[in-house]
mmCIF file of the N, C-alpha and C atoms, coordinates in Angstrom:
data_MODEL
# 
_entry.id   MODEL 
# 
loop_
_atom_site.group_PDB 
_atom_site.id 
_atom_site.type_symbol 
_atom_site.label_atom_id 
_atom_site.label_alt_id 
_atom_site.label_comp_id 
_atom_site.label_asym_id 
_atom_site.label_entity_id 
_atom_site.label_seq_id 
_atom_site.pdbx_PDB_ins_code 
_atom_site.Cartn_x 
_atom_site.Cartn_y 
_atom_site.Cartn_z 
_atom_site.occupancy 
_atom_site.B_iso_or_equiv 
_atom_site.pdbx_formal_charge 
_atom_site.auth_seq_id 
_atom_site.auth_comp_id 
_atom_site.auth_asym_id 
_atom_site.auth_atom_id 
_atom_site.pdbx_PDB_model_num 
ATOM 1   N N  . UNK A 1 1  ? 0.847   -1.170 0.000  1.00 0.00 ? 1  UNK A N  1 
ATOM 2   C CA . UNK A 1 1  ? 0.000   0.000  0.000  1.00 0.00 ? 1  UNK A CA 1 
ATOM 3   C C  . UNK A 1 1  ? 0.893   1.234  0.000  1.00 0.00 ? 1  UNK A C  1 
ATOM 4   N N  . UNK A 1 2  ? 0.675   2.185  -0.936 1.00 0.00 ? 2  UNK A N  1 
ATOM 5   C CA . UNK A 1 2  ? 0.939   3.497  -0.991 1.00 0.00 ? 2  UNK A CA 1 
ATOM 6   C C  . UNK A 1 2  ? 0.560   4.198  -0.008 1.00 0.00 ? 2  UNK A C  1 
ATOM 7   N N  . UNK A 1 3  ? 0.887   5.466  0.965  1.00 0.00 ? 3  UNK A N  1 
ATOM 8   C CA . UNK A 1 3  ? 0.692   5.854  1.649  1.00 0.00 ? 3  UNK A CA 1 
ATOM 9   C C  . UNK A 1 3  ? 0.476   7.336  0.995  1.00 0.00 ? 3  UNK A C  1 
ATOM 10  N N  . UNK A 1 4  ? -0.684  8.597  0.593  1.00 0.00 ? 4  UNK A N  1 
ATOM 11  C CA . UNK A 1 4  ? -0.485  9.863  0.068  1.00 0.00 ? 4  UNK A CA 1 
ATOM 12  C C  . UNK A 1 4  ? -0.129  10.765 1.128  1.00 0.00 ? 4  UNK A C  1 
ATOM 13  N N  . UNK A 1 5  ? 0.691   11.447 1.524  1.00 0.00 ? 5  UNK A N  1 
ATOM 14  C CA . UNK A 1 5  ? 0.531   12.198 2.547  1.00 0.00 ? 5  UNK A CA 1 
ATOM 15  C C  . UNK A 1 5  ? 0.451   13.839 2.114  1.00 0.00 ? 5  UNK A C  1 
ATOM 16  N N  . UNK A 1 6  ? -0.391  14.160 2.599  1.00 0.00 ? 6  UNK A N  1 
ATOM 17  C CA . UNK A 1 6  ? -0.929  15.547 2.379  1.00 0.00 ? 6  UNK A CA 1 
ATOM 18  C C  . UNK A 1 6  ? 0.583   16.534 2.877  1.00 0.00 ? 6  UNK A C  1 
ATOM 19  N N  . UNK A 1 7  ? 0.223   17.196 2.063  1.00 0.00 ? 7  UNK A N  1 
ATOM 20  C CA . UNK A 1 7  ? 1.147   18.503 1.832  1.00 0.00 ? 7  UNK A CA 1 
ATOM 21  C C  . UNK A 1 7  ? 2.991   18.307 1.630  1.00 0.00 ? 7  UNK A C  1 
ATOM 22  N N  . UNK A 1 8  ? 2.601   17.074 1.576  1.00 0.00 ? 8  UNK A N  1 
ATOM 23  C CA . UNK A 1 8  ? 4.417   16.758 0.970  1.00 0.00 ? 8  UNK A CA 1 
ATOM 24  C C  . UNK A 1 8  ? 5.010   17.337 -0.015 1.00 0.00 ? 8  UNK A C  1 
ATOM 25  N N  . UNK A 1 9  ? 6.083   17.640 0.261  1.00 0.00 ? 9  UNK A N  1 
ATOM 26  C CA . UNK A 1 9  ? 7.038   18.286 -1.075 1.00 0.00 ? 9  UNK A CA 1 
ATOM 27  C C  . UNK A 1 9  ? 6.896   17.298 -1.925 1.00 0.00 ? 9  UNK A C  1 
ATOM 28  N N  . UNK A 1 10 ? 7.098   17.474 -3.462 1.00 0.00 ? 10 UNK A N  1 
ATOM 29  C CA . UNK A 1 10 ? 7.183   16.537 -4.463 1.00 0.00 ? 10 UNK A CA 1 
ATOM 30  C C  . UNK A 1 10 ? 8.068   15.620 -4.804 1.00 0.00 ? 10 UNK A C  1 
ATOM 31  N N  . UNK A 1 11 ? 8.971   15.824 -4.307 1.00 0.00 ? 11 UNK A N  1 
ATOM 32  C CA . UNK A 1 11 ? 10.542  15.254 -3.994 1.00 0.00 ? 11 UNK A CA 1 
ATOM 33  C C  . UNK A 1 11 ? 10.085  14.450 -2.959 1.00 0.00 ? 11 UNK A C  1 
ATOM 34  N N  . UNK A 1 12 ? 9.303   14.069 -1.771 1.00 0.00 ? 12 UNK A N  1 
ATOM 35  C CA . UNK A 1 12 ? 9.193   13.575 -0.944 1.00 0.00 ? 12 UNK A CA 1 
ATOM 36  C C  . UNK A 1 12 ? 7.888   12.839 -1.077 1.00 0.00 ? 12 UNK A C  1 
ATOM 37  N N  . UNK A 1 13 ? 6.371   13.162 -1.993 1.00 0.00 ? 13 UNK A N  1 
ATOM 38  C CA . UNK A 1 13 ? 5.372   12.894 -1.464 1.00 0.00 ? 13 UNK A CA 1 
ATOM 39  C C  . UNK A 1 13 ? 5.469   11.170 -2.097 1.00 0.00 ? 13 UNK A C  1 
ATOM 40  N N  . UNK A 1 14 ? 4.285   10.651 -1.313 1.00 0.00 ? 14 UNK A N  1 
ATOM 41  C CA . UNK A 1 14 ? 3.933   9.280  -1.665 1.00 0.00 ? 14 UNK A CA 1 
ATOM 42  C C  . UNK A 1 14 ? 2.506   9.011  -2.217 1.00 0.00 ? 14 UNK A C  1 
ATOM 43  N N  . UNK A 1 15 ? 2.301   8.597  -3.225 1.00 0.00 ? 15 UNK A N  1 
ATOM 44  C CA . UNK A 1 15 ? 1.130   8.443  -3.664 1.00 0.00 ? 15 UNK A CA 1 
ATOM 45  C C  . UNK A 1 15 ? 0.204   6.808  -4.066 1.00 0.00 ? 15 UNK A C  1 
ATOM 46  N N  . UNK A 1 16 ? -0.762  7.053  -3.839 1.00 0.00 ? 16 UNK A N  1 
ATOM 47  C CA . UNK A 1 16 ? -1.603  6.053  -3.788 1.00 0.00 ? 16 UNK A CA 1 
ATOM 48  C C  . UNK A 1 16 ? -2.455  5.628  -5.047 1.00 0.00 ? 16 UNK A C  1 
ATOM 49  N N  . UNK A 1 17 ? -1.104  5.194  -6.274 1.00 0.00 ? 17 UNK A N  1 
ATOM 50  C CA . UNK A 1 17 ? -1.691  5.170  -7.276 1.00 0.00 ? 17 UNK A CA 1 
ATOM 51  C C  . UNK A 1 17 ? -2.985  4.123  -7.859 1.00 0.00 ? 17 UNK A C  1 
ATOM 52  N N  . UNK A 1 18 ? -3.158  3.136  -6.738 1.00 0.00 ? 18 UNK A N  1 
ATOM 53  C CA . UNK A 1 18 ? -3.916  2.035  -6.839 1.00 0.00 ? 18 UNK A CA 1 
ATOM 54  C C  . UNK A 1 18 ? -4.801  2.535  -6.271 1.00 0.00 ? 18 UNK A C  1 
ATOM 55  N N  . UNK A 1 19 ? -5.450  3.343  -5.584 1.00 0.00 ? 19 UNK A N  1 
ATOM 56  C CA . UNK A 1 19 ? -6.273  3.389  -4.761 1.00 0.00 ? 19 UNK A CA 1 
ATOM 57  C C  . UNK A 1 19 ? -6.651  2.964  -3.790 1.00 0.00 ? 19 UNK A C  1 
ATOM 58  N N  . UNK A 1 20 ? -5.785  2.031  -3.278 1.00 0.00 ? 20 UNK A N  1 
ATOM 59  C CA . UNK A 1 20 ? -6.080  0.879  -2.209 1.00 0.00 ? 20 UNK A CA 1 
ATOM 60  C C  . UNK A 1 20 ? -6.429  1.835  -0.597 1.00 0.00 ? 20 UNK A C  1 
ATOM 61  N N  . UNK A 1 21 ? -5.932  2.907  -0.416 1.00 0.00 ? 21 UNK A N  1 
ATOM 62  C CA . UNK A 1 21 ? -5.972  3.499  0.851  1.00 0.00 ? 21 UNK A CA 1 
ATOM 63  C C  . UNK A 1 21 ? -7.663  4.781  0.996  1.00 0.00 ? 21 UNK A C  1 
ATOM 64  N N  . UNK A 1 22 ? -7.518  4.960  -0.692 1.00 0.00 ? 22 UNK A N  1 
ATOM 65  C CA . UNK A 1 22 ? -9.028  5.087  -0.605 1.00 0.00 ? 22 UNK A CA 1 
ATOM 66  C C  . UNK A 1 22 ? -10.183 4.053  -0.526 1.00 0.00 ? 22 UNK A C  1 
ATOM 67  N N  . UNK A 1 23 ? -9.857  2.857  -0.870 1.00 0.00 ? 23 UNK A N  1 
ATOM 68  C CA . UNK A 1 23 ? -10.670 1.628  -0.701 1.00 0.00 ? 23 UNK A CA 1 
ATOM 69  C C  . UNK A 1 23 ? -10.564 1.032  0.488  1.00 0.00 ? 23 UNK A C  1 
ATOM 70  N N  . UNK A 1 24 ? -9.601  1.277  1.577  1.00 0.00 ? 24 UNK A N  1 
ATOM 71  C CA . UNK A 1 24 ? -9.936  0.372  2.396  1.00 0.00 ? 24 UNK A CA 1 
ATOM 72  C C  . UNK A 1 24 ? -10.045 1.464  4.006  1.00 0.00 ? 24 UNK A C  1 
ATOM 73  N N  . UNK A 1 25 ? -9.794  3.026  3.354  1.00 0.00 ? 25 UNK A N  1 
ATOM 74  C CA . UNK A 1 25 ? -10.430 3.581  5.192  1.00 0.00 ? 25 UNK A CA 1 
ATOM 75  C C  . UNK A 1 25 ? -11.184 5.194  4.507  1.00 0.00 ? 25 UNK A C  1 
ATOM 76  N N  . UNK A 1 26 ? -11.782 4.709  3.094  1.00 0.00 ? 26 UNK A N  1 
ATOM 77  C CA . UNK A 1 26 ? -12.439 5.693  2.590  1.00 0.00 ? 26 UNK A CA 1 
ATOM 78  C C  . UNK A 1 26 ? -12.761 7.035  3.499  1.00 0.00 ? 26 UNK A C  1 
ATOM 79  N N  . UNK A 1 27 ? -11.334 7.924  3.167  1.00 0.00 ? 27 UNK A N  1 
ATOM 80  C CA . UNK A 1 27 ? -11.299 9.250  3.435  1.00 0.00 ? 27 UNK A CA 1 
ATOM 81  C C  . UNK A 1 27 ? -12.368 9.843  3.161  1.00 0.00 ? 27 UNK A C  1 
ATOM 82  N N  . UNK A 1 28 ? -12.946 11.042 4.017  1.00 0.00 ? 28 UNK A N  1 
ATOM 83  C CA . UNK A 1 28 ? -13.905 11.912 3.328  1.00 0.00 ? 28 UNK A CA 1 
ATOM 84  C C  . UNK A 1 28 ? -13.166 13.406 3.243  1.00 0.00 ? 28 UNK A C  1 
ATOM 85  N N  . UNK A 1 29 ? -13.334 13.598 2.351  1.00 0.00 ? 29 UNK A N  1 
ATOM 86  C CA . UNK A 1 29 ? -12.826 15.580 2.132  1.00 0.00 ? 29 UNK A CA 1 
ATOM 87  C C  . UNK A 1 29 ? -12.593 16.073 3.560  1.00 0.00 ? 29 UNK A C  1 
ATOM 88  N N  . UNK A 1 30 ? -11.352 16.645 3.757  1.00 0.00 ? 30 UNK A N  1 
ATOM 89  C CA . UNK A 1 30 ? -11.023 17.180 4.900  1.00 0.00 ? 30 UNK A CA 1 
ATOM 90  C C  . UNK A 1 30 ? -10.951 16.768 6.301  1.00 0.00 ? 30 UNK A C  1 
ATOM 91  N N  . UNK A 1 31 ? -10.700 15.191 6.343  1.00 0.00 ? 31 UNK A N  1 
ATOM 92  C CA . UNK A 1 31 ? -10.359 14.533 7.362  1.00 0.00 ? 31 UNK A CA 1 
ATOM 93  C C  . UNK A 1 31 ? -8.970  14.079 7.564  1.00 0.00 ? 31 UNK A C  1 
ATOM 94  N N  . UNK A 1 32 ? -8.810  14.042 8.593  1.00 0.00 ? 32 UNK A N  1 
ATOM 95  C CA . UNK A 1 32 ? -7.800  13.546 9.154  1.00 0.00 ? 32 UNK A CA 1 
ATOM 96  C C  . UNK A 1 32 ? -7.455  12.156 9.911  1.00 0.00 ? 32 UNK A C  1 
ATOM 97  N N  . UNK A 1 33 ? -7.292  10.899 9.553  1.00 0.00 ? 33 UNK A N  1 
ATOM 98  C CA . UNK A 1 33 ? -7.212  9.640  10.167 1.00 0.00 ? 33 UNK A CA 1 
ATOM 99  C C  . UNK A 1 33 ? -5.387  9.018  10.390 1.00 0.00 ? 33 UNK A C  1 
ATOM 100 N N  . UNK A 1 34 ? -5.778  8.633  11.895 1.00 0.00 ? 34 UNK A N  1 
ATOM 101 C CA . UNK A 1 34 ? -4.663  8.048  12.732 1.00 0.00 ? 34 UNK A CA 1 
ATOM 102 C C  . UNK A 1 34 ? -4.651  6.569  12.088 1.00 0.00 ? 34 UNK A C  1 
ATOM 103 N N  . UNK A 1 35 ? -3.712  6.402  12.049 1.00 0.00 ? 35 UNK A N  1 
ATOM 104 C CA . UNK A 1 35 ? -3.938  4.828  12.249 1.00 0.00 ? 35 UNK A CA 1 
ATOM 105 C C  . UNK A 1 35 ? -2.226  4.050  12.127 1.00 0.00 ? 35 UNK A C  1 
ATOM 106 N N  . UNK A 1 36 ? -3.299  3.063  13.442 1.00 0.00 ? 36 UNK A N  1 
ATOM 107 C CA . UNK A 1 36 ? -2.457  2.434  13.847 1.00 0.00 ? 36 UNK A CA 1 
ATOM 108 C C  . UNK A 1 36 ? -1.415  1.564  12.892 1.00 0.00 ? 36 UNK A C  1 
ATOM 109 N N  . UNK A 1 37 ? -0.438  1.026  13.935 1.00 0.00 ? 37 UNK A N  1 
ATOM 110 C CA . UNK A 1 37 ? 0.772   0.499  12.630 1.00 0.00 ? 37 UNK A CA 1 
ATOM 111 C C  . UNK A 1 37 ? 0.182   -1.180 12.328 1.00 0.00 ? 37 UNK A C  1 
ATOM 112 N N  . UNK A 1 38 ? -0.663  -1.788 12.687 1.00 0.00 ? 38 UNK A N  1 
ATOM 113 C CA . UNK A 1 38 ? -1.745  -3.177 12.336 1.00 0.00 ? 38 UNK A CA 1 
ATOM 114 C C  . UNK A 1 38 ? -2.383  -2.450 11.689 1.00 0.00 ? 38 UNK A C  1 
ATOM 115 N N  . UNK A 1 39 ? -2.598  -1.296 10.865 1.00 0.00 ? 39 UNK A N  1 
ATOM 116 C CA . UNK A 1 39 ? -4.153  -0.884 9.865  1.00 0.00 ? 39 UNK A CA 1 
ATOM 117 C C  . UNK A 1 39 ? -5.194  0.012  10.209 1.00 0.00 ? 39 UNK A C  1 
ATOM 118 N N  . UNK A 1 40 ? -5.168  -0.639 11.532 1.00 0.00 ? 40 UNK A N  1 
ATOM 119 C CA . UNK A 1 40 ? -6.720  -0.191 12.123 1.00 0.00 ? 40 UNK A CA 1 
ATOM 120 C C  . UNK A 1 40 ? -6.787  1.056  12.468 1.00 0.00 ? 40 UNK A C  1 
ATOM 121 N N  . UNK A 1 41 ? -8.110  2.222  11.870 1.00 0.00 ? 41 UNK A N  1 
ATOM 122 C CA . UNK A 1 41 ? -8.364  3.312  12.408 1.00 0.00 ? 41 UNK A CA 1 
ATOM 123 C C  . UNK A 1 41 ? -7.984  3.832  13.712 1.00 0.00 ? 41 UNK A C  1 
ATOM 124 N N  . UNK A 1 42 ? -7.077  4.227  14.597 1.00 0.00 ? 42 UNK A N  1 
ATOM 125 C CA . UNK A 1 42 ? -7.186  4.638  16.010 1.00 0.00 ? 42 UNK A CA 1 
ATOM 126 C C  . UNK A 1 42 ? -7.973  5.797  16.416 1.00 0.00 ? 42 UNK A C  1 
ATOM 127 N N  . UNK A 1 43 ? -8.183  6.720  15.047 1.00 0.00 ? 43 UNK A N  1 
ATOM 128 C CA . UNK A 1 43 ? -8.893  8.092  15.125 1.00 0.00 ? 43 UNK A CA 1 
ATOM 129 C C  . UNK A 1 43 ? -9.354  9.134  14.017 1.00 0.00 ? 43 UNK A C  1 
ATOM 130 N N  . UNK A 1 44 ? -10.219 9.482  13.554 1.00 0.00 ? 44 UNK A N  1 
ATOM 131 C CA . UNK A 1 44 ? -10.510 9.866  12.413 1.00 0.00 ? 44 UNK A CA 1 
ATOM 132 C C  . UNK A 1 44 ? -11.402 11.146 12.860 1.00 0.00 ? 44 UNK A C  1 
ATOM 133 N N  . UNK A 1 45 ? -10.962 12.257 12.474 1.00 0.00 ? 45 UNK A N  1 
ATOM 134 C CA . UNK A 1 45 ? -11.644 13.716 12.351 1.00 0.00 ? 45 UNK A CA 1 
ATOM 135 C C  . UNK A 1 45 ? -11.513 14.996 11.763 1.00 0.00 ? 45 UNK A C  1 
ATOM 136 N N  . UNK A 1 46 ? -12.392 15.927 11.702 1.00 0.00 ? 46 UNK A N  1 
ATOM 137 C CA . UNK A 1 46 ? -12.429 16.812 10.996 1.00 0.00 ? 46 UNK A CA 1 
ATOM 138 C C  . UNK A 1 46 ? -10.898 17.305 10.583 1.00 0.00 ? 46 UNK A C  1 
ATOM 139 N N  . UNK A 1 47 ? -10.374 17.845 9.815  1.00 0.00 ? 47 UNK A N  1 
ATOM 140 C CA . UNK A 1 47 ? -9.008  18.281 9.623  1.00 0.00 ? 47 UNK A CA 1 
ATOM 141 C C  . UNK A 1 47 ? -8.740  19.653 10.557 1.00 0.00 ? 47 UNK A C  1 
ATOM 142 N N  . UNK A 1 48 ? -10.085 20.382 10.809 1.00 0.00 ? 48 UNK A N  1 
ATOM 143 C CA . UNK A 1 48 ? -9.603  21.720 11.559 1.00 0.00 ? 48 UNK A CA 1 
ATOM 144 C C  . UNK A 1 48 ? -9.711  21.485 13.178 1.00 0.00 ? 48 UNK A C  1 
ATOM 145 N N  . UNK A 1 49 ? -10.263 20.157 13.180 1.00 0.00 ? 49 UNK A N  1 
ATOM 146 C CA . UNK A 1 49 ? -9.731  19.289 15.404 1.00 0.00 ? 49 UNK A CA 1 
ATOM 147 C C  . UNK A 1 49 ? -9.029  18.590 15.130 1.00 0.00 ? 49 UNK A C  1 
ATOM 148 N N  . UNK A 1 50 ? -7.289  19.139 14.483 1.00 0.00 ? 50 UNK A N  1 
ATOM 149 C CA . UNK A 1 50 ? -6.452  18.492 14.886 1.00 0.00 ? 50 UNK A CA 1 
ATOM 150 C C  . UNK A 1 50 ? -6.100  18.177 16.067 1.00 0.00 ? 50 UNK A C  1 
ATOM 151 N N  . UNK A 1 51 ? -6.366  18.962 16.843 1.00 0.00 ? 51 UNK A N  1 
ATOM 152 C CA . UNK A 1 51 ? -6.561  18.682 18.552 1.00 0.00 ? 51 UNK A CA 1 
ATOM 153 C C  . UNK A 1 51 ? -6.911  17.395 19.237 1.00 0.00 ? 51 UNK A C  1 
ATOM 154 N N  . UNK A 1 52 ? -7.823  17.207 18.431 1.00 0.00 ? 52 UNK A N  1 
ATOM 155 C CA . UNK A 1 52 ? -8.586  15.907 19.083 1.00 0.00 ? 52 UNK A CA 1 
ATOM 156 C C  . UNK A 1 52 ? -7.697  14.432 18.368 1.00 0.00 ? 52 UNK A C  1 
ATOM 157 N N  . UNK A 1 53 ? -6.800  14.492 17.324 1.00 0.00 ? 53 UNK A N  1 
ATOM 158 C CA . UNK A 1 53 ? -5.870  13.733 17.677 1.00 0.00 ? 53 UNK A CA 1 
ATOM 159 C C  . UNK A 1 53 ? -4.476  13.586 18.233 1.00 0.00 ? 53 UNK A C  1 
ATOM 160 N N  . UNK A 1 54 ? -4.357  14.864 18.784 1.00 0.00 ? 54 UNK A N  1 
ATOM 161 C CA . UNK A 1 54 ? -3.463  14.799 19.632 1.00 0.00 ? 54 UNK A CA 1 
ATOM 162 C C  . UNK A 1 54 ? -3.566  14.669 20.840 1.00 0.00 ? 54 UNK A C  1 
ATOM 163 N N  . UNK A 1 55 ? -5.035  15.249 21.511 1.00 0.00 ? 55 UNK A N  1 
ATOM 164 C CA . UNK A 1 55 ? -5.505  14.241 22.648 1.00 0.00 ? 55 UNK A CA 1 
ATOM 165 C C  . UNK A 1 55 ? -5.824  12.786 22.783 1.00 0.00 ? 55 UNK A C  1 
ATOM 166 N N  . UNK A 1 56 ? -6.049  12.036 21.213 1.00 0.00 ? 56 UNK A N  1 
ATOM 167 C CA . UNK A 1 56 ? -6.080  10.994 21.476 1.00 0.00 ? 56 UNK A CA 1 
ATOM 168 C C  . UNK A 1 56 ? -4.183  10.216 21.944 1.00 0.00 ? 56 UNK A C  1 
ATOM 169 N N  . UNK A 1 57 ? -3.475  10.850 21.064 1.00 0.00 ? 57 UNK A N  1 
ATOM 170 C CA . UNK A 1 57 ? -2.242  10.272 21.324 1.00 0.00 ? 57 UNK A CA 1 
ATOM 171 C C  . UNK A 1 57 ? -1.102  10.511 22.967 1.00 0.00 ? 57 UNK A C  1 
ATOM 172 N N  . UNK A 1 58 ? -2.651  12.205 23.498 1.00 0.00 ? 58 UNK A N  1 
ATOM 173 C CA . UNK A 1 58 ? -1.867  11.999 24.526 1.00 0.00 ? 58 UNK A CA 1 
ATOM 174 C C  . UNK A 1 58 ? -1.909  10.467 25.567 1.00 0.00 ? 58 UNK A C  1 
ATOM 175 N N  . UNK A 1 59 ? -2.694  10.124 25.186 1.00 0.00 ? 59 UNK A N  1 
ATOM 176 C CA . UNK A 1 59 ? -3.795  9.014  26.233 1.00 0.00 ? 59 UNK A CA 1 
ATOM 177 C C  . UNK A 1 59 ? -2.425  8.080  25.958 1.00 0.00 ? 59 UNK A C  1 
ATOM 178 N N  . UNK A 1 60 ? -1.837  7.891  25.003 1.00 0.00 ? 60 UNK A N  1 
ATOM 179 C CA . UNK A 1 60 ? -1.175  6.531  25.082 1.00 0.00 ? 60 UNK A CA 1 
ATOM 180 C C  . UNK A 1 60 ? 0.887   6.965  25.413 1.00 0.00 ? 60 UNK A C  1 
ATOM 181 N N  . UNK A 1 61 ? 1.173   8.133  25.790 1.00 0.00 ? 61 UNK A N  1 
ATOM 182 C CA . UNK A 1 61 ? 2.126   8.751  26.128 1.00 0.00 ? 61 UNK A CA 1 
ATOM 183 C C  . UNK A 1 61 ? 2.182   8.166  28.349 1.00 0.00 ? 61 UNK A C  1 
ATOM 184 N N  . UNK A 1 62 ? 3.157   8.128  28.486 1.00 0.00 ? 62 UNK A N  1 
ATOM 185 C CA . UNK A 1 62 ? 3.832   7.611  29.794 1.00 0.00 ? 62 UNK A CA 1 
ATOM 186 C C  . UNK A 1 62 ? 3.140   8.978  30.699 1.00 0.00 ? 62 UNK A C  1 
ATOM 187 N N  . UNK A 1 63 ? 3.048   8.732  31.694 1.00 0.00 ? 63 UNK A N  1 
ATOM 188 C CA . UNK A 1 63 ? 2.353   9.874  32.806 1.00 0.00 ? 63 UNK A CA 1 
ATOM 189 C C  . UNK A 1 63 ? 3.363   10.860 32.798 1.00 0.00 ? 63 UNK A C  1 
ATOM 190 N N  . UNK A 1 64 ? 4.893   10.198 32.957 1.00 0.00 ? 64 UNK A N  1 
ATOM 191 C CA . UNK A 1 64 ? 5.565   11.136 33.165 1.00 0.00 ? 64 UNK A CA 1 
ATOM 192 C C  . UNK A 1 64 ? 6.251   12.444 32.001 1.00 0.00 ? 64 UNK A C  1 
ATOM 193 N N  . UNK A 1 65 ? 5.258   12.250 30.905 1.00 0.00 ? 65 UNK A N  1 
ATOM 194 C CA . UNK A 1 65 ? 5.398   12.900 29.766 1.00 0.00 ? 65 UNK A CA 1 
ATOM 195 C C  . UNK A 1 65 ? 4.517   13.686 29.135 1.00 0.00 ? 65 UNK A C  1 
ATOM 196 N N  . UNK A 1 66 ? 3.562   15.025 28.654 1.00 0.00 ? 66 UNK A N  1 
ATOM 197 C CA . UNK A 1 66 ? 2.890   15.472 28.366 1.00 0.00 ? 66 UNK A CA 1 
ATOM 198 C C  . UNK A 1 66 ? 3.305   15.728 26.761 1.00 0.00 ? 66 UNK A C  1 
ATOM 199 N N  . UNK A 1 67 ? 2.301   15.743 25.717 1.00 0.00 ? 67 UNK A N  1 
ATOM 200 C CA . UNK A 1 67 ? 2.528   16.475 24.620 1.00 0.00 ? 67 UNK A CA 1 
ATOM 201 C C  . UNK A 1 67 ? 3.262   17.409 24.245 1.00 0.00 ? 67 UNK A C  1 
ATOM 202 N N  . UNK A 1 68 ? 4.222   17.843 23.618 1.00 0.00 ? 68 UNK A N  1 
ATOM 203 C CA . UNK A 1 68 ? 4.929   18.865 23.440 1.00 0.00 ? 68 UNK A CA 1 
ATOM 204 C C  . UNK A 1 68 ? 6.494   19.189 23.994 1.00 0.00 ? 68 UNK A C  1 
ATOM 205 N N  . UNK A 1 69 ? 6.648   17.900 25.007 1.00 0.00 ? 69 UNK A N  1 
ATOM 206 C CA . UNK A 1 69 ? 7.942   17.915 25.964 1.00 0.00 ? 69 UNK A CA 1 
ATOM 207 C C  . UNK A 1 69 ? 8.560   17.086 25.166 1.00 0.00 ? 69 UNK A C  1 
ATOM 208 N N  . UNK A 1 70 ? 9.956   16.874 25.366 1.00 0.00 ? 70 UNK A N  1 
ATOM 209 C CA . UNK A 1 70 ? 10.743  15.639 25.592 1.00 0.00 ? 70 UNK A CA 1 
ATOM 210 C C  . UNK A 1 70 ? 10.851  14.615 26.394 1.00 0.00 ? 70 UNK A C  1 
# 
């Protein structure tokens, strides 16, 4: 599977010439989806609550670590 990633330089981007990544977690216009390294959706939302996947990823970060630190 091709991976497209939005806003990549051209020199860098990856594209999904098969379609397979639109066929199997059918993006909708202006979303944003996590997903895990097995496939599976972990989080999927609007593109302008990027927020809300970075609260999801705080959840799986060590106590002794907050978003944004080292």
């Amino acid at each position: 599977m091709y991976i497209c990633r939005i806003g990549a330089t051209p020199d860098s981007a990856i594209f999904d010439a098969e379609g397979e990544f639109q066929h199997v977690y059918q993006p909708r216009s202006g979303e944003l989806i996590l997903i895990r390294p097995d496939g599976y959706i972990a989080a999927r939302t609007p593109a302008d609550r990027e927020a809300d996947l970075i609260d999801h990823l705080a959840k799986f970060r060590s106590r002794g670590n907050q978003v944004g630190q080292a």
